[in-house]
PyMOL Python script that loads the backbone (N, CA, C, O; Angstrom):
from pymol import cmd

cmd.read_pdbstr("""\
ATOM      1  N   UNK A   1     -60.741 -51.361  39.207  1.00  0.00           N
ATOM      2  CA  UNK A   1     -61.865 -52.223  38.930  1.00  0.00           C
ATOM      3  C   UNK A   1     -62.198 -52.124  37.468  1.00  0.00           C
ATOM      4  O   UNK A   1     -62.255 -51.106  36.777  1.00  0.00           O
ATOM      5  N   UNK A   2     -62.433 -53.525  37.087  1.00  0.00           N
ATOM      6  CA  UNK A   2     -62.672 -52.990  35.464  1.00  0.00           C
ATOM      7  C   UNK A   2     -63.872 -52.495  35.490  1.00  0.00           C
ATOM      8  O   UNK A   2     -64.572 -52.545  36.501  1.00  0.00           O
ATOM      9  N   UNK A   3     -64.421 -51.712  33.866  1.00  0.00           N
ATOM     10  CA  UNK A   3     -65.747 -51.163  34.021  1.00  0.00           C
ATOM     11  C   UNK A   3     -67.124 -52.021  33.403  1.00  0.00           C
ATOM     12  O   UNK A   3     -67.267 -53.067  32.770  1.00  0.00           O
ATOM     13  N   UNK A   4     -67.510 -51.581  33.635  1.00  0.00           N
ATOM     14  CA  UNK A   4     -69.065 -52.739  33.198  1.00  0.00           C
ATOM     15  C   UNK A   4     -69.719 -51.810  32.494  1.00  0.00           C
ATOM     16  O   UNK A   4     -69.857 -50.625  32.800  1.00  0.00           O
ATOM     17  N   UNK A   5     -70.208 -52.489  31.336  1.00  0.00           N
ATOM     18  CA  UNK A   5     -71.631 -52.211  30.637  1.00  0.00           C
ATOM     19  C   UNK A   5     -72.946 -53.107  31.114  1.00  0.00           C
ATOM     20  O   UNK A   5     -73.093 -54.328  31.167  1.00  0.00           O
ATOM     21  N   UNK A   6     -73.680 -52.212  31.380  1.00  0.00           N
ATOM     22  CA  UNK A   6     -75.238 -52.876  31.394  1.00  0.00           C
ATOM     23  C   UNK A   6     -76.064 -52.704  30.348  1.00  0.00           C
ATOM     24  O   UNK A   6     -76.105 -51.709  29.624  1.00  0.00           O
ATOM     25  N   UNK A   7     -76.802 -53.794  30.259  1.00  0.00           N
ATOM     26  CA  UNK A   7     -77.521 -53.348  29.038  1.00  0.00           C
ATOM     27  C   UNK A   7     -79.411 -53.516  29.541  1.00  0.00           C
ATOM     28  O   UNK A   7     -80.064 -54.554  29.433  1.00  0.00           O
ATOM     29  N   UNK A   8     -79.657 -52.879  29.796  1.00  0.00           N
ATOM     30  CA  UNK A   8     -81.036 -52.847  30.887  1.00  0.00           C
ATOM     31  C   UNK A   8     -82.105 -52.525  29.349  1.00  0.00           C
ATOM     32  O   UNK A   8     -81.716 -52.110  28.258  1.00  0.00           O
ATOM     33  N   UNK A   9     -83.490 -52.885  29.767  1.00  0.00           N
ATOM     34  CA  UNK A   9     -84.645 -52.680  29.176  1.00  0.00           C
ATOM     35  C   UNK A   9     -84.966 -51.581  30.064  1.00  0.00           C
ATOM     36  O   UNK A   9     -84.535 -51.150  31.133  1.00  0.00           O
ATOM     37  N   UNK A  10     -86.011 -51.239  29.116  1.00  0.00           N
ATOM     38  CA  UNK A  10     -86.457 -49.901  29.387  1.00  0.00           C
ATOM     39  C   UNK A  10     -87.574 -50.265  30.780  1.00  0.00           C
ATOM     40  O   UNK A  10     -87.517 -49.292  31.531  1.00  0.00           O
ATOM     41  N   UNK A  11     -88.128 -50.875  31.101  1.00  0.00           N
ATOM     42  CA  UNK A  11     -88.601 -51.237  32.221  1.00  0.00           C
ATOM     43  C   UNK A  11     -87.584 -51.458  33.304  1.00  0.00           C
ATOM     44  O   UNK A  11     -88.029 -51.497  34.450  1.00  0.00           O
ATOM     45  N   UNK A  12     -86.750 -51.555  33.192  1.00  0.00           N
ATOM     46  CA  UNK A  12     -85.627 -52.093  34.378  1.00  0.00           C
ATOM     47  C   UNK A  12     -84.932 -50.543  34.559  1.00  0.00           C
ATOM     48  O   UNK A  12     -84.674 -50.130  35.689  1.00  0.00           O
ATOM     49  N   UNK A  13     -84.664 -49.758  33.397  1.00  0.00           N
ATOM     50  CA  UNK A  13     -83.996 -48.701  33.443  1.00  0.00           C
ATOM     51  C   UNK A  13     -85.111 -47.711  34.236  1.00  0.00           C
ATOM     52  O   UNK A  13     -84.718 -46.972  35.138  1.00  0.00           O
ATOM     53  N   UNK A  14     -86.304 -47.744  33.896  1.00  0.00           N
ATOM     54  CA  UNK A  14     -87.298 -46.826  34.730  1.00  0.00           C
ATOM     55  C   UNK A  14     -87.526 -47.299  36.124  1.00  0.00           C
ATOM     56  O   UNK A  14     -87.750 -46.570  37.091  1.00  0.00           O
ATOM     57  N   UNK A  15     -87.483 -48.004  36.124  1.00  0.00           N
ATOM     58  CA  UNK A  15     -87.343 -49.080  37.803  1.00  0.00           C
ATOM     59  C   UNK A  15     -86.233 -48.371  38.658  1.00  0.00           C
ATOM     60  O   UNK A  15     -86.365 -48.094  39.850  1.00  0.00           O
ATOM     61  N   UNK A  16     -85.125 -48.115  37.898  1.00  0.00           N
ATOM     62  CA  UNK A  16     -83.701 -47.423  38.583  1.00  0.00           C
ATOM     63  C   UNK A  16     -83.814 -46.458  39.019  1.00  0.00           C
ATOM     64  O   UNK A  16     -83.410 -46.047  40.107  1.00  0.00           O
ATOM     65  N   UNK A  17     -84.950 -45.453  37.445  1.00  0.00           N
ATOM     66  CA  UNK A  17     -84.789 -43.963  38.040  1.00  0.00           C
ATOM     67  C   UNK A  17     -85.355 -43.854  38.989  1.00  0.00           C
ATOM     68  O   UNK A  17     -84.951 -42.998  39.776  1.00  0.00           O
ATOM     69  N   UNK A  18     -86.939 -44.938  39.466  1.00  0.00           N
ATOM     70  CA  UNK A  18     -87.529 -44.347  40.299  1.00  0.00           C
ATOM     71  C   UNK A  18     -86.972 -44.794  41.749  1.00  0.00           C
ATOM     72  O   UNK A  18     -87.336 -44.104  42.701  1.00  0.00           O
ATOM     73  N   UNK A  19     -86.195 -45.793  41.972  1.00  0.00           N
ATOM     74  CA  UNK A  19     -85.616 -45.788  42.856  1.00  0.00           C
ATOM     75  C   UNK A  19     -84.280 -45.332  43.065  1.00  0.00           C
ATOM     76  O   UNK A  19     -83.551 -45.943  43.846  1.00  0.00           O
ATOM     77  N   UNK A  20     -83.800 -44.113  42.321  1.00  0.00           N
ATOM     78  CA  UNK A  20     -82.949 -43.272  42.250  1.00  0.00           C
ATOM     79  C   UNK A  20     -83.449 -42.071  43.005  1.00  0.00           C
ATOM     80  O   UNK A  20     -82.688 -41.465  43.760  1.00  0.00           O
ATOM     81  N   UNK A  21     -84.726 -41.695  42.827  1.00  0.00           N
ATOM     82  CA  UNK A  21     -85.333 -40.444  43.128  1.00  0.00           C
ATOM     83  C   UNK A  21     -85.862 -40.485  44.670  1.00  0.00           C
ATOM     84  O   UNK A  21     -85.762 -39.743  45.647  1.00  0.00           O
ATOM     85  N   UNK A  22     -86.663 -42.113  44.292  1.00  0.00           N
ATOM     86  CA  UNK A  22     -87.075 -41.994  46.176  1.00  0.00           C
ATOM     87  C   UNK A  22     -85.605 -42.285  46.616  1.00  0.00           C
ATOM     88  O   UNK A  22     -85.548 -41.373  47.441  1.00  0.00           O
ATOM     89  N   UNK A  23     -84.545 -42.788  46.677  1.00  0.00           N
ATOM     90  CA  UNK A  23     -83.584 -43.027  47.306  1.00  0.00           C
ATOM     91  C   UNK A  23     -82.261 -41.708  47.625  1.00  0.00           C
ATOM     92  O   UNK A  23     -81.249 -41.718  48.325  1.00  0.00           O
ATOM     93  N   UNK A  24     -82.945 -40.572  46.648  1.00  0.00           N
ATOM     94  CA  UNK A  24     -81.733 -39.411  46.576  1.00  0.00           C
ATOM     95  C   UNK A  24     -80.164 -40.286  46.046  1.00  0.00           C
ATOM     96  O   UNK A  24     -79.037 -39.914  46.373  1.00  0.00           O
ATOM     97  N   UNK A  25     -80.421 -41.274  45.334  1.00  0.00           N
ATOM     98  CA  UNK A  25     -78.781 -41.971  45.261  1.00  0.00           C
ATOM     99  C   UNK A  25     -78.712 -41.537  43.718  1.00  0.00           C
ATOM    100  O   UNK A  25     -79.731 -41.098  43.185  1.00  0.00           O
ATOM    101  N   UNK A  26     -77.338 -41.676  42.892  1.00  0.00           N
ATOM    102  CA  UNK A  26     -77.328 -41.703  41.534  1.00  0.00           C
ATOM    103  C   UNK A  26     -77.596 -43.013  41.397  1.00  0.00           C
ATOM    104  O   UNK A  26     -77.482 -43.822  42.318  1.00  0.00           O
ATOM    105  N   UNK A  27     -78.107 -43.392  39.793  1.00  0.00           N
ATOM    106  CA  UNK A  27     -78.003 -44.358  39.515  1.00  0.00           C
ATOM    107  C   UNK A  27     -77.083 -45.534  39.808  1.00  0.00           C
ATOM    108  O   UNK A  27     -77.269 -46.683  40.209  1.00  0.00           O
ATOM    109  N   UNK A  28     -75.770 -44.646  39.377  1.00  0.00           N
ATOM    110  CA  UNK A  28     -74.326 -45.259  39.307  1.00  0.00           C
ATOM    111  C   UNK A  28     -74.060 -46.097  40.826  1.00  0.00           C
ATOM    112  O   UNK A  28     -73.477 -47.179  40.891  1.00  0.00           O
ATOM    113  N   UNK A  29     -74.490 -45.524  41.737  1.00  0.00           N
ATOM    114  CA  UNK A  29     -74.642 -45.818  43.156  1.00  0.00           C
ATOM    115  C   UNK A  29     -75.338 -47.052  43.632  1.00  0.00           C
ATOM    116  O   UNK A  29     -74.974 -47.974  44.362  1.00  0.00           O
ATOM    117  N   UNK A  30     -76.454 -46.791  42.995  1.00  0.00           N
ATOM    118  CA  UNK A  30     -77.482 -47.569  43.266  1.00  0.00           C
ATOM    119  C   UNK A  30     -77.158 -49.320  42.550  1.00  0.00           C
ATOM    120  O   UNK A  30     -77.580 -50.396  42.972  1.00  0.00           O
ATOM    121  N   UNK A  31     -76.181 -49.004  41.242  1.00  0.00           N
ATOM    122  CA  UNK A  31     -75.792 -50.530  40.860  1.00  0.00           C
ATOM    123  C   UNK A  31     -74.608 -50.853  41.718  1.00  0.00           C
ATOM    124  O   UNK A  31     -74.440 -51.982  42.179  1.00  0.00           O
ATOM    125  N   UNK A  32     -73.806 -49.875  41.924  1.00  0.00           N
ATOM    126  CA  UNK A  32     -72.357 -50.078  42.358  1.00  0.00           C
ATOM    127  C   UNK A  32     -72.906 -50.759  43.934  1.00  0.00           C
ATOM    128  O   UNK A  32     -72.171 -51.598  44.454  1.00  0.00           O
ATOM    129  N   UNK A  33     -74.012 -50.420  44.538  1.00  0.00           N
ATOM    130  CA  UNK A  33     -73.838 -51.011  45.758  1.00  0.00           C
ATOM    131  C   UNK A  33     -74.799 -52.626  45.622  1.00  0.00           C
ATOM    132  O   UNK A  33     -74.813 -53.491  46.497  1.00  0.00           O
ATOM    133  N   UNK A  34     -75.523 -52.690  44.318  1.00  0.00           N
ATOM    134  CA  UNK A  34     -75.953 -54.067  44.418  1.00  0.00           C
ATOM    135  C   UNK A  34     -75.067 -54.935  43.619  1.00  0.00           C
ATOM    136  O   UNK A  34     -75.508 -56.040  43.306  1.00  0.00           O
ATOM    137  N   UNK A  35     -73.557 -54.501  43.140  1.00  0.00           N
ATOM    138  CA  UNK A  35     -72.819 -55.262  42.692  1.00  0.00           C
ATOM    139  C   UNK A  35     -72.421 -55.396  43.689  1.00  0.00           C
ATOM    140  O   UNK A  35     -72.558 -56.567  44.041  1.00  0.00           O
ATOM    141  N   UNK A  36     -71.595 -54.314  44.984  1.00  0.00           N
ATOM    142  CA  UNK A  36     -71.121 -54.851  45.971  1.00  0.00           C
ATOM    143  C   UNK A  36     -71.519 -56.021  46.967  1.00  0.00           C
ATOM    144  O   UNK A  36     -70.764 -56.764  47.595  1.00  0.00           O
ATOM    145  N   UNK A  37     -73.505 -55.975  46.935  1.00  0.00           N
ATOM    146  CA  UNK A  37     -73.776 -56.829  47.670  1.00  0.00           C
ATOM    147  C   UNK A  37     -73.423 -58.072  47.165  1.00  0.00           C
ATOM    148  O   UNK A  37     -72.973 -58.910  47.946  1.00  0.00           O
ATOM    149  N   UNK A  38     -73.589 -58.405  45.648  1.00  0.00           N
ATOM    150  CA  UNK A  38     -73.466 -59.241  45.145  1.00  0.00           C
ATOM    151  C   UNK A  38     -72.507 -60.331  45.428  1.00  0.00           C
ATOM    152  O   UNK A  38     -72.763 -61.526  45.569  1.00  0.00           O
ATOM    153  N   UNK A  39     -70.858 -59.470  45.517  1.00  0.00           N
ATOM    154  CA  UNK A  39     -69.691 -59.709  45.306  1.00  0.00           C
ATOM    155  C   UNK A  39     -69.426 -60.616  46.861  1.00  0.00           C
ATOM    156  O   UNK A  39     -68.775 -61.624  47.134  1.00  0.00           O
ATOM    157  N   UNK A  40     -70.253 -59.718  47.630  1.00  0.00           N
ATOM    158  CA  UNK A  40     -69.726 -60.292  49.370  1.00  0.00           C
ATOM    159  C   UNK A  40     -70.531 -61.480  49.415  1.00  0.00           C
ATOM    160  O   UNK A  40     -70.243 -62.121  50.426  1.00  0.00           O
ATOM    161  N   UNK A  41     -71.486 -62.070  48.678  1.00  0.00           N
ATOM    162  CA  UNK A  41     -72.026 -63.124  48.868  1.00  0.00           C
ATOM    163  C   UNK A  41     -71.140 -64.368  47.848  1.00  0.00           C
ATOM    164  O   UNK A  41     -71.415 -65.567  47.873  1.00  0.00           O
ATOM    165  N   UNK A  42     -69.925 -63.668  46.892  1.00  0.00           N
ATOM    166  CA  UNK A  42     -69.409 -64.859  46.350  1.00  0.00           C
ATOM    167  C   UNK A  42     -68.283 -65.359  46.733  1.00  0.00           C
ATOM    168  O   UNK A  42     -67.649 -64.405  47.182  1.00  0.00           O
ATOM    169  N   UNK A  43     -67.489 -66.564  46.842  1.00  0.00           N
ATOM    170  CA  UNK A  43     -66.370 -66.360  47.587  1.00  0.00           C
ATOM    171  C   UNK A  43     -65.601 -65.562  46.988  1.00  0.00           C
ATOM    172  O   UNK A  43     -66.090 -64.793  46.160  1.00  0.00           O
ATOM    173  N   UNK A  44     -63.954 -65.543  47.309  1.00  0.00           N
ATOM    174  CA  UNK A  44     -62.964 -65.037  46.692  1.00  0.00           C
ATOM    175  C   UNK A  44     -62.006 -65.646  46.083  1.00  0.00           C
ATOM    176  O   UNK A  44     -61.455 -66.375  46.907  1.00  0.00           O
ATOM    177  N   UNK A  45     -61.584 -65.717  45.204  1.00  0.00           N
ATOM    178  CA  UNK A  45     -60.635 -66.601  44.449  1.00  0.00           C
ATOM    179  C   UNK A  45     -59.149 -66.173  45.244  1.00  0.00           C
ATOM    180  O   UNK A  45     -58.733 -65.026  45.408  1.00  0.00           O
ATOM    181  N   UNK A  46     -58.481 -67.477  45.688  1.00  0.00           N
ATOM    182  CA  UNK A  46     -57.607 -67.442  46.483  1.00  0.00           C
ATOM    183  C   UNK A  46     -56.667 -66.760  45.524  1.00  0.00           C
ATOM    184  O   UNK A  46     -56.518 -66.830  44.304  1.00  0.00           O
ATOM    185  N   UNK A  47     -55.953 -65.923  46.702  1.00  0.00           N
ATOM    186  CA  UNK A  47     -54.796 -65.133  45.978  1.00  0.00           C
ATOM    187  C   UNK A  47     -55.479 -63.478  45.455  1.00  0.00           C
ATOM    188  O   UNK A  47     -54.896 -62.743  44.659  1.00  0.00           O
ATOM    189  N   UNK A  48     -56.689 -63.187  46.055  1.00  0.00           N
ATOM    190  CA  UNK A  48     -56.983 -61.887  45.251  1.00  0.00           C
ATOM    191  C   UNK A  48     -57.496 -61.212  46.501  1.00  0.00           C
ATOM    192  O   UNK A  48     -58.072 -60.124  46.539  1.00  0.00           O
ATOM    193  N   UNK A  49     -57.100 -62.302  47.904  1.00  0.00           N
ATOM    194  CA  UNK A  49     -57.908 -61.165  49.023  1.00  0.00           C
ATOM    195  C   UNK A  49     -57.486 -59.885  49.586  1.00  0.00           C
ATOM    196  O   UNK A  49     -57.979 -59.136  50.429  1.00  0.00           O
ATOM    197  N   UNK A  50     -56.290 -59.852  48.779  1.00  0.00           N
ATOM    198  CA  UNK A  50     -56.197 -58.116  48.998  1.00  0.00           C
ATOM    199  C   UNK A  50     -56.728 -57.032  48.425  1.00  0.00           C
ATOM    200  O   UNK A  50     -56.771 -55.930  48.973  1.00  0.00           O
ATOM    201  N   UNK A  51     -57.334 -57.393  46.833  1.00  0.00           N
ATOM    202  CA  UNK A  51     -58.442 -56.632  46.197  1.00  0.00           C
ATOM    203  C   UNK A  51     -59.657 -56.149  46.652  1.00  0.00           C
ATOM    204  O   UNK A  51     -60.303 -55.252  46.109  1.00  0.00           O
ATOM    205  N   UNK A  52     -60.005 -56.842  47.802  1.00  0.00           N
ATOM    206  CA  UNK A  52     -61.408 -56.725  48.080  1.00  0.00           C
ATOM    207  C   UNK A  52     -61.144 -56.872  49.641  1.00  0.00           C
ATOM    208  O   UNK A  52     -61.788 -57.627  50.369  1.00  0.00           O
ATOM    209  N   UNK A  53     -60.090 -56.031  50.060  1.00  0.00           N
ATOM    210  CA  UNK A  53     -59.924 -55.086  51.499  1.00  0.00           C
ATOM    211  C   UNK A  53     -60.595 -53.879  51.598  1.00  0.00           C
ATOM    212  O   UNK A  53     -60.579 -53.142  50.612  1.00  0.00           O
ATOM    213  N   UNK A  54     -61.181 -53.538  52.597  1.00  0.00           N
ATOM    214  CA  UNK A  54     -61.840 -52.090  52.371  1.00  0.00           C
ATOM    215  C   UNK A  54     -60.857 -51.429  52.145  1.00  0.00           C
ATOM    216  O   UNK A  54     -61.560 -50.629  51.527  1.00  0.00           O
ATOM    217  N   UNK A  55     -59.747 -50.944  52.051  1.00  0.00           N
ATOM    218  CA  UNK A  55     -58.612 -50.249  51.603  1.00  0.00           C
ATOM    219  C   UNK A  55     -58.370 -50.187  50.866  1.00  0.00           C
ATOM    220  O   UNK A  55     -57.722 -49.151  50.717  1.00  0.00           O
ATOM    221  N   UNK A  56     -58.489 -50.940  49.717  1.00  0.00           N
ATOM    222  CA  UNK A  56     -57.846 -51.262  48.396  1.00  0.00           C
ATOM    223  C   UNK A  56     -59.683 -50.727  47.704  1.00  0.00           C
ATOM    224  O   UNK A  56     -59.880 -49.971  46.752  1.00  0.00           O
ATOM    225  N   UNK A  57     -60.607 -51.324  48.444  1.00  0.00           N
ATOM    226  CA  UNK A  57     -62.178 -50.884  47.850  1.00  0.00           C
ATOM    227  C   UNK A  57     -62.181 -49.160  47.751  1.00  0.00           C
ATOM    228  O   UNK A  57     -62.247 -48.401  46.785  1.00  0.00           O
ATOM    229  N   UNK A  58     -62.110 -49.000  48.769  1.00  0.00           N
ATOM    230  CA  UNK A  58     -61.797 -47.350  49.079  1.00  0.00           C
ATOM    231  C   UNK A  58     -61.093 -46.753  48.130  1.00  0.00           C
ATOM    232  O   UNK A  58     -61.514 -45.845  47.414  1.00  0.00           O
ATOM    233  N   UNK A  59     -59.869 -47.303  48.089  1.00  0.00           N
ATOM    234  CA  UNK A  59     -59.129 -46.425  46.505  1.00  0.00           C
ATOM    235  C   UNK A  59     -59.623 -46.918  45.381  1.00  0.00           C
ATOM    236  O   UNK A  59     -59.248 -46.281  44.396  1.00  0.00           O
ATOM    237  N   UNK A  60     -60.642 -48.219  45.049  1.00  0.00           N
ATOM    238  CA  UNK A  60     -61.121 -48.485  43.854  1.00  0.00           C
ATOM    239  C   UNK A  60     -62.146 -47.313  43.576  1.00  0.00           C
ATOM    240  O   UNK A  60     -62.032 -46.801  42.462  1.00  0.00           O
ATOM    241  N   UNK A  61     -63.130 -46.801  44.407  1.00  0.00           N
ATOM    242  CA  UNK A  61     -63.944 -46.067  44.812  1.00  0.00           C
ATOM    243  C   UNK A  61     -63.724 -44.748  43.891  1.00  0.00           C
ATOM    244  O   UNK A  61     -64.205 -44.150  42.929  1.00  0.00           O
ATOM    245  N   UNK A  62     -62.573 -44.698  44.932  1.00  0.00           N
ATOM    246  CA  UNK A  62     -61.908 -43.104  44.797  1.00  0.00           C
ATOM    247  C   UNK A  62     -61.656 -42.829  43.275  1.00  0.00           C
ATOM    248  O   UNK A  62     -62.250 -41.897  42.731  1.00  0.00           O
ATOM    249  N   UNK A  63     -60.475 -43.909  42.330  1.00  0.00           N
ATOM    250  CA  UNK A  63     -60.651 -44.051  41.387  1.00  0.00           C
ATOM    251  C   UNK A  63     -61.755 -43.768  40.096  1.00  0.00           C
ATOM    252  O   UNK A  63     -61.711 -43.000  39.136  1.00  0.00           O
ATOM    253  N   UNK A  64     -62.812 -44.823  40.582  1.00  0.00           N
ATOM    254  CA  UNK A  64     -63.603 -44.146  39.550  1.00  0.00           C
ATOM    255  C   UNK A  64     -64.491 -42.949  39.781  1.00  0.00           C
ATOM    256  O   UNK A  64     -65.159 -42.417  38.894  1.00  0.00           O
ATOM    257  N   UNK A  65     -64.448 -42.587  40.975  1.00  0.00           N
ATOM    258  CA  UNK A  65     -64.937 -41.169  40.791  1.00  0.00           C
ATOM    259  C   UNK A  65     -64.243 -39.967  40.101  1.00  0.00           C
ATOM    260  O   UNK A  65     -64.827 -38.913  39.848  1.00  0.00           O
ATOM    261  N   UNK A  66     -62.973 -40.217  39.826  1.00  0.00           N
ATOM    262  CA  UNK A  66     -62.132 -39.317  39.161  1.00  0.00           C
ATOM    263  C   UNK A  66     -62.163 -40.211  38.021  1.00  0.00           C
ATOM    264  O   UNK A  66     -62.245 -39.584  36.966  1.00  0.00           O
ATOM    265  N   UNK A  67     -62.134 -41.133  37.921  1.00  0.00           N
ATOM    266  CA  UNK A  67     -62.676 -41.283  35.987  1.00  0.00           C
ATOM    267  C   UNK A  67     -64.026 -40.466  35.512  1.00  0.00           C
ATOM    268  O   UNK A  67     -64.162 -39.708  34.552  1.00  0.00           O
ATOM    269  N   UNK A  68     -64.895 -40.841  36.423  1.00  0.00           N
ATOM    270  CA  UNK A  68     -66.022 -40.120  36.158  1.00  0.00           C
ATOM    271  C   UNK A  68     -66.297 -38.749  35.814  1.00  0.00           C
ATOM    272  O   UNK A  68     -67.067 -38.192  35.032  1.00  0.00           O
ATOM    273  N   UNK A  69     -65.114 -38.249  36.942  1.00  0.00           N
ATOM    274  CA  UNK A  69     -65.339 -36.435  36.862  1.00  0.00           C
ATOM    275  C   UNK A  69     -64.240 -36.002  35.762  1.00  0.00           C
ATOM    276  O   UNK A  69     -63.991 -34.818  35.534  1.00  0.00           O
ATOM    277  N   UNK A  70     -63.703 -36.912  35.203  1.00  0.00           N
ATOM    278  CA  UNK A  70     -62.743 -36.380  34.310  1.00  0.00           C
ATOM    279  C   UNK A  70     -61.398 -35.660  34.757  1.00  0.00           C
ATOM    280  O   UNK A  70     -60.859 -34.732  34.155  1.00  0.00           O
ATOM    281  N   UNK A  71     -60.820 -36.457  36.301  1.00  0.00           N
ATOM    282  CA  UNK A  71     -59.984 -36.279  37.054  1.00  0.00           C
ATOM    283  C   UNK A  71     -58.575 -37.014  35.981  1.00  0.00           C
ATOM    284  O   UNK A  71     -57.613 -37.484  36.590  1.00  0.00           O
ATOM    285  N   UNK A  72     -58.577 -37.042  34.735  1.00  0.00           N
ATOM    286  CA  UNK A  72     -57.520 -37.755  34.237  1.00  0.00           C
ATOM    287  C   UNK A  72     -56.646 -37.481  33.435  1.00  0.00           C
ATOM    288  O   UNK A  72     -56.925 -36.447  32.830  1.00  0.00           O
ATOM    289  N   UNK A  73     -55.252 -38.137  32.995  1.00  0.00           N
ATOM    290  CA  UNK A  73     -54.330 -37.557  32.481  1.00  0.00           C
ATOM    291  C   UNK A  73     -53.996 -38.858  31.642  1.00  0.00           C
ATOM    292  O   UNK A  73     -53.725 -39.925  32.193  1.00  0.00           O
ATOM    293  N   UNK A  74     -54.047 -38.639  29.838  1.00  0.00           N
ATOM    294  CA  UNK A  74     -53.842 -38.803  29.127  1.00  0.00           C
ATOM    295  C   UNK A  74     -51.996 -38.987  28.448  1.00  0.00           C
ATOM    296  O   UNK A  74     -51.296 -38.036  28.100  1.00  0.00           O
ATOM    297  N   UNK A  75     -51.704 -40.033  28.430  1.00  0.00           N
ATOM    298  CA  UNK A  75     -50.056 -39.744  27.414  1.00  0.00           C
ATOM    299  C   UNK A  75     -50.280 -40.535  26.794  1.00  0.00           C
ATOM    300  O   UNK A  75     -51.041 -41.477  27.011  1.00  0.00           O
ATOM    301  N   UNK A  76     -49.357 -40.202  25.453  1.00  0.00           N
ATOM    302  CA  UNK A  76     -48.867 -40.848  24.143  1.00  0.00           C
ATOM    303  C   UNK A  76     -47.979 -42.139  24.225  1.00  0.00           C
ATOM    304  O   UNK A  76     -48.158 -43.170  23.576  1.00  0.00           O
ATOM    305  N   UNK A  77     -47.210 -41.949  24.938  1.00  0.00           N
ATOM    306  CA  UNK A  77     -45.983 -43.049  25.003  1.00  0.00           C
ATOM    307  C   UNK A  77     -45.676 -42.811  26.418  1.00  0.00           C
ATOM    308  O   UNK A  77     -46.099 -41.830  27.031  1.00  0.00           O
ATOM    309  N   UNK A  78     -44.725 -43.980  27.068  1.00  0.00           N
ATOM    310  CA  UNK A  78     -44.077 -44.223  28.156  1.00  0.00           C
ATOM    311  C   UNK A  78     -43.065 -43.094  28.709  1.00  0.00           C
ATOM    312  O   UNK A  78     -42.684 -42.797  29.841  1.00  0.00           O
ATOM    313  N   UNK A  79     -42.750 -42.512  27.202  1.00  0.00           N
ATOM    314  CA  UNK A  79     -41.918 -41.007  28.022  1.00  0.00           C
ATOM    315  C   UNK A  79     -42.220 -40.063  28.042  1.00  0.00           C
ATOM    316  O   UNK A  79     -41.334 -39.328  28.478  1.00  0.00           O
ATOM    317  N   UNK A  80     -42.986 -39.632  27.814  1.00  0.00           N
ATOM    318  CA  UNK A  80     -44.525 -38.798  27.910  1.00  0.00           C
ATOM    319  C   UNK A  80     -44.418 -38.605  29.358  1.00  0.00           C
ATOM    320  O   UNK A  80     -43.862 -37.806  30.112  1.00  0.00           O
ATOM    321  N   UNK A  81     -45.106 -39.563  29.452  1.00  0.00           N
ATOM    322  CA  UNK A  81     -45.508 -40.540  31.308  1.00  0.00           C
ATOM    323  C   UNK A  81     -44.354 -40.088  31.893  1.00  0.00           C
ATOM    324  O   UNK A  81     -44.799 -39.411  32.821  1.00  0.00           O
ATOM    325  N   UNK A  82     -43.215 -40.027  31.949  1.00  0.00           N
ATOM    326  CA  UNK A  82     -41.831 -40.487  32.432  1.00  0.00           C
ATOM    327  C   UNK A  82     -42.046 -38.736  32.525  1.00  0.00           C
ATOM    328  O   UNK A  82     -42.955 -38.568  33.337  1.00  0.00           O
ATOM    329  N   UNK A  83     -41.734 -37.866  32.193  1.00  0.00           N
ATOM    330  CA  UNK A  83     -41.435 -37.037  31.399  1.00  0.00           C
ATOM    331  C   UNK A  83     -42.210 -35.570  33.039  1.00  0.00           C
ATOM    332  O   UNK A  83     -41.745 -34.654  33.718  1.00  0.00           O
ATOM    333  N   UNK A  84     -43.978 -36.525  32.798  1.00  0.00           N
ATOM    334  CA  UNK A  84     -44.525 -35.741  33.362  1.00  0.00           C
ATOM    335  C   UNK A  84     -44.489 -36.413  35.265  1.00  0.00           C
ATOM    336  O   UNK A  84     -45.413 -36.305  36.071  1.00  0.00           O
ATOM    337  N   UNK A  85     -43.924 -36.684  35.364  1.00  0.00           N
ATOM    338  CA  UNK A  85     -43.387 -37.017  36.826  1.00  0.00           C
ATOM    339  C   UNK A  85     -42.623 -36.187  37.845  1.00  0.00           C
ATOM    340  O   UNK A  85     -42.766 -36.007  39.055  1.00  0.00           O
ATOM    341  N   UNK A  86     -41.317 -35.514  36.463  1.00  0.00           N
ATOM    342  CA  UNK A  86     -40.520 -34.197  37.319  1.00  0.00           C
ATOM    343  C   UNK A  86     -40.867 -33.610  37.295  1.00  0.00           C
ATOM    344  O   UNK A  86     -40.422 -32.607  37.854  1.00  0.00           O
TER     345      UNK A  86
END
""", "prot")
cmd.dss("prot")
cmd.show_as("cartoon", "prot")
cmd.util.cbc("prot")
cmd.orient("prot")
């Protein structure tokens, strides 16, 4: 999934925390699931309905939680990459 910048006012950003706190959710959570609602209310552009299978959502998921936690691995070039496989 690509990543998004928000760019929130400070009224909208305090709005989050506090429904971060009564909600026990992270922030990050709390947008990620009103983008999701968002998304199920738009259609789908034919040809992409395998992106937006819960299966494919699930490993998008999974994904950025290991971007997040710094689950990642960095190379220089393609044989780098190649290199660190065996």
């Amino acid at each position: 999934m690509k990543a998004i910048s928000l760019r929130l006012e400070l009224a909208q950003y305090e709005r989050l925390r506090v429904l971060s706190f009564v909600t026990r959710k992270p922030i990050s959570q709390i947008i990620r699931e009103a983008i999701d609602a968002h998304l199920e209310q738009q259609p789908i552009k034919p040809g992409q309905e395998w992106f937006w299978t819960a299966e494919w959502q699930a490993a998008e998921r999974e994904a950025e939680e290991d971007l997040a936690a710094g689950r990642v691995e960095t190379f220089d070039d393609d044989a780098d990459f190649l290199a660190s496989l065996v």
